[in-house]
C-alpha positions as CSV (number, residue, x, y, z in Angstrom):
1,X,0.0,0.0,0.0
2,X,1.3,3.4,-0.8
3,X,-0.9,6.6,-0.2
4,X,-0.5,10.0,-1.7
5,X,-2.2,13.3,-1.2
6,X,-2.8,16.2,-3.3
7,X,-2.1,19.6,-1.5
8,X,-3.5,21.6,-4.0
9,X,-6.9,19.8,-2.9
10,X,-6.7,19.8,0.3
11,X,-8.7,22.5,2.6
12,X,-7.4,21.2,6.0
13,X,-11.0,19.4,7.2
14,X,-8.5,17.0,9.3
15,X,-10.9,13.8,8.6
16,X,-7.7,11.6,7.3
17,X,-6.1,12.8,10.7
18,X,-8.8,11.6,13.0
19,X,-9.0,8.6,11.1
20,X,-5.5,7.6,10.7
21,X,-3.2,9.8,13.2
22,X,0.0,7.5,12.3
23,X,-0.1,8.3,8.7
24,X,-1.4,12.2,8.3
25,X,-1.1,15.2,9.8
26,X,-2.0,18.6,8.9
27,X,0.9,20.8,7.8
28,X,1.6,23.9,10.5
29,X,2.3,26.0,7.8
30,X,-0.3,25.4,5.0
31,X,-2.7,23.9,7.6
32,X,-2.9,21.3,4.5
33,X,-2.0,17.5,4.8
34,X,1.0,16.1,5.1
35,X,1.9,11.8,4.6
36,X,3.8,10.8,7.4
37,X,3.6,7.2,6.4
38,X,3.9,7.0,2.7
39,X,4.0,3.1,3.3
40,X,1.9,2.3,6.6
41,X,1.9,-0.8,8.5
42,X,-0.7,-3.5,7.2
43,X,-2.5,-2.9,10.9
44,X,-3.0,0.9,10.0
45,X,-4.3,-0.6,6.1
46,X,-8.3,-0.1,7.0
47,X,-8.1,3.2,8.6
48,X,-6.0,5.0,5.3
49,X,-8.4,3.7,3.4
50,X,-11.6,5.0,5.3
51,X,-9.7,8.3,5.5
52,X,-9.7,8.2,1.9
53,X,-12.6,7.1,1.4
54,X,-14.2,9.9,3.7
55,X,-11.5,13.3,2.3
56,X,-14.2,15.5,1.5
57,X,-12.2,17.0,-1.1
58,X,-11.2,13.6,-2.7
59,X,-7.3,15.2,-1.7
60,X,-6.2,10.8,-1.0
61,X,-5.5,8.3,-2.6
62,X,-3.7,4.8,-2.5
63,X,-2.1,2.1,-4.4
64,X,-2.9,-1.2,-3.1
65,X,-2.3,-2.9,-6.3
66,X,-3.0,-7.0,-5.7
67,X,-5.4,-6.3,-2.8
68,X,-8.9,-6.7,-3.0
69,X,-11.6,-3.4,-2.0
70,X,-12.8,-3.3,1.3
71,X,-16.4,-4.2,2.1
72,X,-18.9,-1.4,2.5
């Protein structure tokens, strides 16, 4: 799994941090998000993907090429 984010999208809501504190963070500067775990731990898996599931701007997104969707 790798995640990315797009700055330019992000409006600092702070869902993904809530969601998955290990992996983002909002930057102090831009007050936009930051990756702090471009590769997170398979344990921290289904809460990057509800982050980017839930980004209200649609600013995540990740790679988890050979795994299958999660369930809804």
């Amino acid at each position: 799994m790798r995640v990315h984010a797009d700055v330019e999208r992000c409006r600092g809501h702070g869902v993904c941090c809530r969601l998955a504190p290990e992996v983002f963070a909002l930057d102090a500067g831009s007050g936009r998000v930051r990756v702090l775990a471009e590769r997170p731990a398979p344990a921290q898996a289904e809460a990057v993907r509800s982050a980017v599931r839930r980004c209200p701007t649609f600013a995540l997104e990740v790679d988890d090429p050979g795994s299958p969707a999660p369930a809804s």
